[in-house]
C-alpha positions as CSV (number, residue, x, y, z in Angstrom):
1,X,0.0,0.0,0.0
2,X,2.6,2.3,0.7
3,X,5.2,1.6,-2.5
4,X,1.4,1.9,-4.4
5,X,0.5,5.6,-2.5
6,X,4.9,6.5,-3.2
7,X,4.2,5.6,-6.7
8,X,1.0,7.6,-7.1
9,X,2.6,10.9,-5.3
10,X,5.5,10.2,-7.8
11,X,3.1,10.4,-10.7
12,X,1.2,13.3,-9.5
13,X,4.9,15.1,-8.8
14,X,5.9,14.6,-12.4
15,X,2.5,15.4,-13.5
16,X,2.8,19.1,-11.6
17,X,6.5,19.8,-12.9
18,X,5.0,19.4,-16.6
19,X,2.1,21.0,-15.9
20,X,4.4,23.7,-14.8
21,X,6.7,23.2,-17.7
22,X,4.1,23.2,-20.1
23,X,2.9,26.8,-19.0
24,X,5.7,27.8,-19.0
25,X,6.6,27.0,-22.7
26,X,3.5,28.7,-23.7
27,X,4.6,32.2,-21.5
28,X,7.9,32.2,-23.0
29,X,6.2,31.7,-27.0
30,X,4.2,34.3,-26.2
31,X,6.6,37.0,-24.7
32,X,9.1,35.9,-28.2
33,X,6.4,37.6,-30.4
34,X,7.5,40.1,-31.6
35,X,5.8,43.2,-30.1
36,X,3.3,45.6,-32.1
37,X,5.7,48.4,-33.7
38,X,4.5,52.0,-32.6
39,X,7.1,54.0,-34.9
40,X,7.8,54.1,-38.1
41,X,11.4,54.8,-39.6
42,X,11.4,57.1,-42.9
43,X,14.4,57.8,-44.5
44,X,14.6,60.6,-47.4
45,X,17.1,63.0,-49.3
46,X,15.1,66.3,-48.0
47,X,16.9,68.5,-50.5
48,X,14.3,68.2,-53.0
49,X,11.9,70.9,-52.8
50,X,8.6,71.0,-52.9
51,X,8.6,67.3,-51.9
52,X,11.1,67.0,-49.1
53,X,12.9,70.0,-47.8
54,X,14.3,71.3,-44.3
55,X,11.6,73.8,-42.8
56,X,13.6,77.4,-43.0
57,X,12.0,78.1,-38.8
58,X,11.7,75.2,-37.5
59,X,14.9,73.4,-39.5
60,X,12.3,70.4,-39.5
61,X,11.8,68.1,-43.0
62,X,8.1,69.4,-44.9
63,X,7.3,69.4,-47.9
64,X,4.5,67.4,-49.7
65,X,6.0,64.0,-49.4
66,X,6.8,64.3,-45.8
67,X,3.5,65.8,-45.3
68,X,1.7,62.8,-47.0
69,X,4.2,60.1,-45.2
70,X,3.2,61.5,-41.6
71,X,-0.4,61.6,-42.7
72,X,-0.1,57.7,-44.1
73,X,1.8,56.6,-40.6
74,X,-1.0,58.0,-38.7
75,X,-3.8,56.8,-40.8
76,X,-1.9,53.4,-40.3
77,X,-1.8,53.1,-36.7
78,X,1.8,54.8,-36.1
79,X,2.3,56.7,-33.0
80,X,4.9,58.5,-34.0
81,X,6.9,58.7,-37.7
82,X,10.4,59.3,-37.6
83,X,12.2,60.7,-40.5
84,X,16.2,60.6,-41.0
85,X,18.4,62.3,-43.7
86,X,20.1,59.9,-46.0
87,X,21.7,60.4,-49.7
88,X,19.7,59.5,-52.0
89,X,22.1,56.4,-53.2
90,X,21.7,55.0,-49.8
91,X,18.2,54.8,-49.3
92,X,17.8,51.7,-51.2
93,X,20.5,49.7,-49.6
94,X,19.1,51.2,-46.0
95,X,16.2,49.2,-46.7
96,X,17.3,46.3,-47.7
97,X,20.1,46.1,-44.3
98,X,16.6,46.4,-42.5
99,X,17.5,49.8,-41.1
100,X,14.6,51.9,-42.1
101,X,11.1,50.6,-42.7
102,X,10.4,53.2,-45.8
103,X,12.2,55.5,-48.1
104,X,10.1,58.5,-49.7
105,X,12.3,60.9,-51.4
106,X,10.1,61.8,-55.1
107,X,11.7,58.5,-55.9
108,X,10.9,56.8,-59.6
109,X,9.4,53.7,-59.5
110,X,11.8,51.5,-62.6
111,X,12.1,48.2,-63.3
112,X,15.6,48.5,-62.2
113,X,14.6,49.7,-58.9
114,X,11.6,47.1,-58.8
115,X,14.1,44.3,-58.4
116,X,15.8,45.8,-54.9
117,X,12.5,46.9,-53.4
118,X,9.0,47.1,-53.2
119,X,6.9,50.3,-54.5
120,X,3.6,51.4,-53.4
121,X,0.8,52.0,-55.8
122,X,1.8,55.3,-57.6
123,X,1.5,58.8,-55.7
124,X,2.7,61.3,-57.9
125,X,2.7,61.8,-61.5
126,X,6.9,63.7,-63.0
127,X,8.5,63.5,-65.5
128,X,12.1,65.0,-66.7
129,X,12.7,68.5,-67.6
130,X,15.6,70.7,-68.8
131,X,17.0,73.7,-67.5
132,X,20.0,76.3,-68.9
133,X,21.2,79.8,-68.2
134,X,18.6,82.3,-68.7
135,X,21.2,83.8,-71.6
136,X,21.8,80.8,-73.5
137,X,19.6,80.1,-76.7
138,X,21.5,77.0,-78.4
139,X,19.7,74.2,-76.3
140,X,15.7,74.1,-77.8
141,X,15.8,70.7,-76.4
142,X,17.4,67.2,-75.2
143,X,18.9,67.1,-79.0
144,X,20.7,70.2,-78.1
145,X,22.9,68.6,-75.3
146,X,25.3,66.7,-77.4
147,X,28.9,67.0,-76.0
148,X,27.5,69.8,-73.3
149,X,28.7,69.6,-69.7
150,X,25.5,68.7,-67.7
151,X,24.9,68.2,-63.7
152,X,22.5,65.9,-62.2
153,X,21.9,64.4,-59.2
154,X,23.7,61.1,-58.4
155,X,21.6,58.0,-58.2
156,X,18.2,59.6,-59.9
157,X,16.7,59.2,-63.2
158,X,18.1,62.2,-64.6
159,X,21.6,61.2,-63.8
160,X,20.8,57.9,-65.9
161,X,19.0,59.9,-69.2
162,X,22.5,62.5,-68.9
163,X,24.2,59.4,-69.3
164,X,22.7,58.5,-72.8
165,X,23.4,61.8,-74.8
166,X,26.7,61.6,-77.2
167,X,28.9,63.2,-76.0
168,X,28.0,65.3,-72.9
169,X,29.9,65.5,-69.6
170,X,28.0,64.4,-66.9
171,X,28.8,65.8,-63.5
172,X,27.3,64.3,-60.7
173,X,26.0,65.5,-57.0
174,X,24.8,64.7,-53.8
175,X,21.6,67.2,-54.2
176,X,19.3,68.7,-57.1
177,X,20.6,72.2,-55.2
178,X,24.0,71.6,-55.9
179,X,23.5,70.7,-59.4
180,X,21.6,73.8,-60.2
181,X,24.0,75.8,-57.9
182,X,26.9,74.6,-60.7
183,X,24.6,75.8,-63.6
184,X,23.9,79.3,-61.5
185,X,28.2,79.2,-61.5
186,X,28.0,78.8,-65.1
187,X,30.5,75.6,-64.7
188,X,27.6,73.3,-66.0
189,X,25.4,74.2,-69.5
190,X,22.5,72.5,-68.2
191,X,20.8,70.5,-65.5
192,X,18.3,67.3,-66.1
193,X,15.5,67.0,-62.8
194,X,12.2,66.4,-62.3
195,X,10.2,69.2,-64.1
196,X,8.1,69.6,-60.3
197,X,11.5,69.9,-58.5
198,X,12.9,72.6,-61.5
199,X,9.8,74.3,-61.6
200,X,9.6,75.3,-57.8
201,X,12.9,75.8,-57.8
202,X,12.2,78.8,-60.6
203,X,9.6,80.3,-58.6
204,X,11.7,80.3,-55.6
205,X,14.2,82.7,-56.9
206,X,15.7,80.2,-59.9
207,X,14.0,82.3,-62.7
208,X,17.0,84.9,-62.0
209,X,19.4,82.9,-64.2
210,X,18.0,79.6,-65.4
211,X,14.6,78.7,-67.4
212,X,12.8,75.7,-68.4
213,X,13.2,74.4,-72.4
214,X,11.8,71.5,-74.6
215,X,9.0,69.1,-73.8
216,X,9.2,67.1,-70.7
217,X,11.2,64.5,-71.5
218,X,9.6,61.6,-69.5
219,X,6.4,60.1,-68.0
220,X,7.5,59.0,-64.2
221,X,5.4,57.9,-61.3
222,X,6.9,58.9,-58.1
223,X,6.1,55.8,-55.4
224,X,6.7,54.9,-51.5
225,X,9.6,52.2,-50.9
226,X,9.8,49.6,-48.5
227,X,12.3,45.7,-48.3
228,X,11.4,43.4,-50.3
229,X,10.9,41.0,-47.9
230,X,8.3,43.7,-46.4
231,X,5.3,42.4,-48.5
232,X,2.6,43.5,-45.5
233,X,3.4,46.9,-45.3
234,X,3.6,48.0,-48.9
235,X,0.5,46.7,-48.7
236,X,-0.7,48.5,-45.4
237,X,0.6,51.7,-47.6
238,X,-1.4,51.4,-50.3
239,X,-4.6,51.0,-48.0
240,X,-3.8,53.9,-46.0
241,X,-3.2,56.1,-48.9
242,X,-6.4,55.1,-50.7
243,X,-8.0,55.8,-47.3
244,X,-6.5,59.6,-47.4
245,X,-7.6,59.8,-50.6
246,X,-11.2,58.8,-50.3
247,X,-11.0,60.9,-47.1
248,X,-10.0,64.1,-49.3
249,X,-6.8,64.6,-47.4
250,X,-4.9,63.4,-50.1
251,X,-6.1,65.9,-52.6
252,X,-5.6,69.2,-49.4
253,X,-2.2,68.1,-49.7
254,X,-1.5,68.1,-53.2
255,X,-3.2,71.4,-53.3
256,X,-1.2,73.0,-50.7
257,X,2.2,72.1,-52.4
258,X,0.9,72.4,-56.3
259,X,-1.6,75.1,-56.5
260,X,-4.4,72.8,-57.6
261,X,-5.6,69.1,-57.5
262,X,-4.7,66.3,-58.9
263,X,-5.6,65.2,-62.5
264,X,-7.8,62.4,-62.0
């Protein structure tokens, strides 16, 4: 009787430890999820104005693309959005290290680019445009740029139609500012960039010494980019943008930055 009651209290011993065992297996799975992210991290190149820019008062980044990312984060859940400054040429690798979550910088969505990352649905409508010293009359168009001296910036679209025309010197920099400071210098003949990006840059004191010539050269959509490997929230993106959109806060922002709304 008693090696049969030692046996039981044996049994019901072992059966306590894995009872205790077992709950504990399931605390520890639980507390391994990963937790619920409440920031997200938004890399950019804010010397690109009107799209991303440093705010002359408060030094902050504005501008309609940082307007429109902060307005996606919160419509997505985000408690805060955190935005660092990056080079253009780095944003792409950045995301693919997993050390920002999304790069927005009036970024072209190419099939080039399509094979390192993922692209949101489209959220802006560019294209290329030419600009030269106010003074010179020989460039009518992209034709006209054979064997000129040109300065784009490094890494963008414009940097790879430069690189096309017979002839020309391409000089490369960090920012669309710089390259239009080395036309203003009169050290470049003419600077490729998205026409938005030349055309505020005219009204905000560019007119002086440069002007827009020729057709736009392009037909680009501008989109939001995430990891590859981040499949969920391109698509948590693209729902919170057509949310701001059906909302009407899409279009306030567009209106604010470009004078009018969208095409539809």
């Amino acid at each position: 009787m008693k090696r049969f009651l030692s046996v039981m209290l044996a049994l019901m011993l072992l059966g306590s430890v894995a009872g205790c065992g077992g709950a504990g297996d399931k605390k520890e799975a639980a507390s391994s999820k990963p937790a619920a992210k409440d920031e997200l991290i938004v890399a950019t190149e804010p010397s690109f104005a009107p799209f991303e820019f440093p705010d002359d008062k408060s030094k902050e980044f504005t501008g309609f693309d940082m307007d429109l990312i902060r307005a996606i984060a919160k419509e997505m859940g985000y408690k805060k959005c955190t935005i660092k400054n990056m080079g253009f040429d780095a944003l792409i690798p950045a995301l693919t290290a997993g050390n920002i979550d999304v790069a927005i910088a009036g970024m072209t969505i190419t099939d080039a680019r399509k094979e390192k990352v993922n692209f949101s649905q489209p959220y802006y409508k560019s294209g290329l445009a030419i600009i030269v010293n106010k003074d010179d009359n020989s460039v009518k168009g992209i034709e006209d740029l054979k064997g000129k001296k040109l300065a784009v910036q490094i890494g963008t679209t414009g940097a790879d139609r430069a690189a096309k025309i017979e002839g020309a010197k391409v000089v490369t920099f960090n920012t669309s500012d710089l390259a239009c400071l080395e036309l203003k210098n009169k050290n470049a003949e003419a600077v490729i960039s998205d026409l938005p990006v030349l055309q505020y840059f005219l009204k905000k004191g560019g007119s002086e010494y440069a002007k827009l010539v020729g057709k736009t050269l392009t037909d680009e959509s501008y989109g939001i980019a995430v990891a590859k490997k981040n499949t969920q929230l391109v698509k948590d993106i693209d729902a919170a943008l057509e949310s701001l959109k059906k909302k009407g806060e899409y279009d306030k922002l567009y209106k604010q930055w470009f004078g009018s709304a969208p095409t539809k």
